[in-house]
N, C-alpha and C positions, 0 to 999 in steps of 0.2 A: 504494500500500500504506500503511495505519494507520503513523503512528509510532509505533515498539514503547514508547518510555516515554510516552506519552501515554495509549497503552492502560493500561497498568500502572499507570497513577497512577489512570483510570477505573476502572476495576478496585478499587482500594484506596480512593476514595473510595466505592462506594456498598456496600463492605464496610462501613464504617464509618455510612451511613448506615441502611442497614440494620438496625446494632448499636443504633444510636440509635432508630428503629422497634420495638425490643423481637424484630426477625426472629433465628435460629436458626443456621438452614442455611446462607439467603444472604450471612452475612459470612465464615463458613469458605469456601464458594464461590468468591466473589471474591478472595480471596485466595489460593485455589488455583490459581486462572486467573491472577492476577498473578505468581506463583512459578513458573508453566510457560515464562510468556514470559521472565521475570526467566534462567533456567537456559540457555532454547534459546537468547537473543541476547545481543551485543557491548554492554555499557550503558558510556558514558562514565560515570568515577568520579564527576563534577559532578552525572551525573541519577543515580547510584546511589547519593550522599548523600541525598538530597530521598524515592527511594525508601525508603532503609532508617529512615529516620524513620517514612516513613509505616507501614510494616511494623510498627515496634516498637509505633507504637500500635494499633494493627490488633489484633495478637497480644497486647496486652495485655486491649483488650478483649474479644478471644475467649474469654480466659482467666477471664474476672471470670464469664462466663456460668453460673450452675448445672447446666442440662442439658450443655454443654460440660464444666465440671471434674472434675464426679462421673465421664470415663474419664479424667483426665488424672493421671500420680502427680505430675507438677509444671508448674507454668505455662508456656506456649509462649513463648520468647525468640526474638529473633533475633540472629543473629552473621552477620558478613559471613562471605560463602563456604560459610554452611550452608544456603546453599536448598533444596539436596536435602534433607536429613534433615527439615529442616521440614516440607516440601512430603509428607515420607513418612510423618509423624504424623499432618497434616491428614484425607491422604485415607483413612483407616481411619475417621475420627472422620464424616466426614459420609455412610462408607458407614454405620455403627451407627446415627449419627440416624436417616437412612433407612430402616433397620428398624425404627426406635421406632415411626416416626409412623406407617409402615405396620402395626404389630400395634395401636396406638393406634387407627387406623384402623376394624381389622378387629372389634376389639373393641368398638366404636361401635356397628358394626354390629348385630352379634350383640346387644348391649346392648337397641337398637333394635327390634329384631326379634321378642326374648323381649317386651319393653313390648305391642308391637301382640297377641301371640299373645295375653298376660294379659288385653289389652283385651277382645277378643274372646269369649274365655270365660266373662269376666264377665259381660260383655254378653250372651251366650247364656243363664248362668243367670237376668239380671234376667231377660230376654222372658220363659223359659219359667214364672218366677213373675208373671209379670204386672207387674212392676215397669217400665213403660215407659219412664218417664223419667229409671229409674237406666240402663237399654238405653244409652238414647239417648247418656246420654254417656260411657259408655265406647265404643261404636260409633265415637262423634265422634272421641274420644281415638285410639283404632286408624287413622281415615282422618287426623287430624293428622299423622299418626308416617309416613305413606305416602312413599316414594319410589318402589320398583320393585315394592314387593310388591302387584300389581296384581291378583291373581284375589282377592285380602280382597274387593273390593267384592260380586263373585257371591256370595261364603264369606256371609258377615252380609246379604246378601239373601234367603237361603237358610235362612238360623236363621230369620229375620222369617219370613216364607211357611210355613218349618216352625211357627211359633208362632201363624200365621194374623193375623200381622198385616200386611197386608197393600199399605195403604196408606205406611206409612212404608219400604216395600222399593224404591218409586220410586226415592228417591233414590240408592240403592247400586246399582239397576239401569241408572241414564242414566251414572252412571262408570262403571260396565262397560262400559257400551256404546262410551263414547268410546273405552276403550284398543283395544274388537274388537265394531264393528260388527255384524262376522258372525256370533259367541258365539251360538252357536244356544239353546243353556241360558238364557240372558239372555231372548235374543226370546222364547221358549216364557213365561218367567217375568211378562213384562212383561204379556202377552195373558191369562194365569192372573190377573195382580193387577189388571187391568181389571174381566176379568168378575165374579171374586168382590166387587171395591167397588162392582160398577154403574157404572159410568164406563168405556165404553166410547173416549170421546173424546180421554180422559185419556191414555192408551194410544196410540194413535194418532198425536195430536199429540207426544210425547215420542217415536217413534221418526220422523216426519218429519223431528224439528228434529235428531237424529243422523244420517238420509239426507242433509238438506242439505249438513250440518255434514260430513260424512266420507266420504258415497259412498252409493249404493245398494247391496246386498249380496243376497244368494239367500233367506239368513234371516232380514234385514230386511223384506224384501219378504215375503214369506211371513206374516210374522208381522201386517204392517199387512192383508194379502188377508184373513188369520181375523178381525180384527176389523171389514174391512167386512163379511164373511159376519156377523157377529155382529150387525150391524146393519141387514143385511138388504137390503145394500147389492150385491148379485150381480154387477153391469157393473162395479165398483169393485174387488170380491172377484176376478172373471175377470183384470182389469188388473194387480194387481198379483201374483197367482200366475202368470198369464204371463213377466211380469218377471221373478220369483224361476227357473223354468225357462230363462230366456235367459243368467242368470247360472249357473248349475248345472243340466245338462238330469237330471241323476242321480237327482233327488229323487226318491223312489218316493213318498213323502208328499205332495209339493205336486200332483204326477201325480196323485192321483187327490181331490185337493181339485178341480183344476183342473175337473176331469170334474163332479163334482157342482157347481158354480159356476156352469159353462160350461150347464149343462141349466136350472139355475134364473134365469139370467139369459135364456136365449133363450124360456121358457116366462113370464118378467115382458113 
């Protein structure tokens, strides 16, 4: 078992280093932890000197803290024998941090969030006036700001393709794709912004290197099968709308692609 003042003293030093790090929480923390053990055991008076030194400064620099004094109506001291009441200050103090940082947090977020929406809207107005590469960077600005808000990239693929542009929708359609392969909206989208730039190829090859990358899917496949039919490519088109039915027998759509592929392939 740890020797209990050796703990205690670890404990109070990396309170203290901490304090000196510019950290918050962690030196209340530690200090808390050294005050639990300090109460529940026997300390010889010789290690409970050496302690309570360390304590005083500890608590002193707690105290010097801003976000720490703004609850405090007077600075944390220590007195032999008061480790309870100390210890019973403490722990109110680093639950309240813990709310701060938590609405701090949350507030981040939200902060965050409202930024991406504004991005986007902007961005919708540039396309729809033709302003492409005012678009573009609020677009950018919206996927900078990205953590979890994952369906933005379909969202502003979607304003593009609504504004028929088509070509720069690639790129918010291969992050879609990454987060869901199977986003059947995506794949429909991807074979729509083929055909309308002519570049059937383009297409293609962008949802291969997603197939590779992540898996083959029902509406992956599916979606590469229309662009071999687009190219006239039947035994390619049958191959991969098979596929998509192995993975989903359900499709009533790729079912009766299959049919027409399957006739024009055996009739090439």
């Amino acid at each position: 078992m740890a020797n209990p003042v050796q703990t205690v003293v670890q404990h109070l030093n990396r309170s203290k280093a901490a304090f000196l790090k510019g950290e918050t929480l962690r030196p209340l923390v530690s200090v808390a932890e050294a005050l639990k053990i300090v109460i529940t055991t026997q300390i010889h008076s010789q290690d409970m000197s050496k302690i309570a030194t360390l304590l005083r400064d500890n608590l002193q620099n707690i105290s010097k803290m801003q976000e720490v004094a703004k609850h405090l109506p007077e600075p944390l001291t220590y007195q032999p024998g008061a480790e309870k009441q100390i210890l019973a200050q403490i722990i109110p103090l680093v639950k309240t941090l813990h709310k701060e940082r938590k609405r701090e947090g949350m507030d981040a977020v939200r902060a965050r969030k409202l930024k991406i929406d504004h991005a986007i809207i902007h961005g919708t107005k540039a396309v729809q006036a033709g302003k492409f590469d005012e678009a573009k960077k609020y677009f950018r600005e919206a996927t900078n700001l990205h953590t979890d808000e994952d369906a933005m990239f379909l969202i502003i693929a979607d304003r593009l393709q609504a504004a028929e542009v088509y070509k720069e929708s690639f790129e918010y359609l291969r992050s879609a794709l990454q987060v869901n392969p199977n986003d059947r909206k995506a794949c429909d989208m991807v074979v729509t912004a083929s055909e309308k730039i002519g570049n059937i190829e383009r297409g293609a090859i962008l949802l291969k290197k997603i197939s590779d990358k992540k898996g083959a899917t029902a509406h992956l496949n599916f979606a590469l099968a229309r662009l071999s039919g687009a190219k006239k490519q039947w035994a390619e088109a049958e191959k991969f709308a098979t596929a998509a039915l192995e993975l989903n027998p359900s499709l009533l759509d790729v079912q009766k692609f299959l049919r027409k592929v399957s006739a024009k392939a055996a009739k090439a």
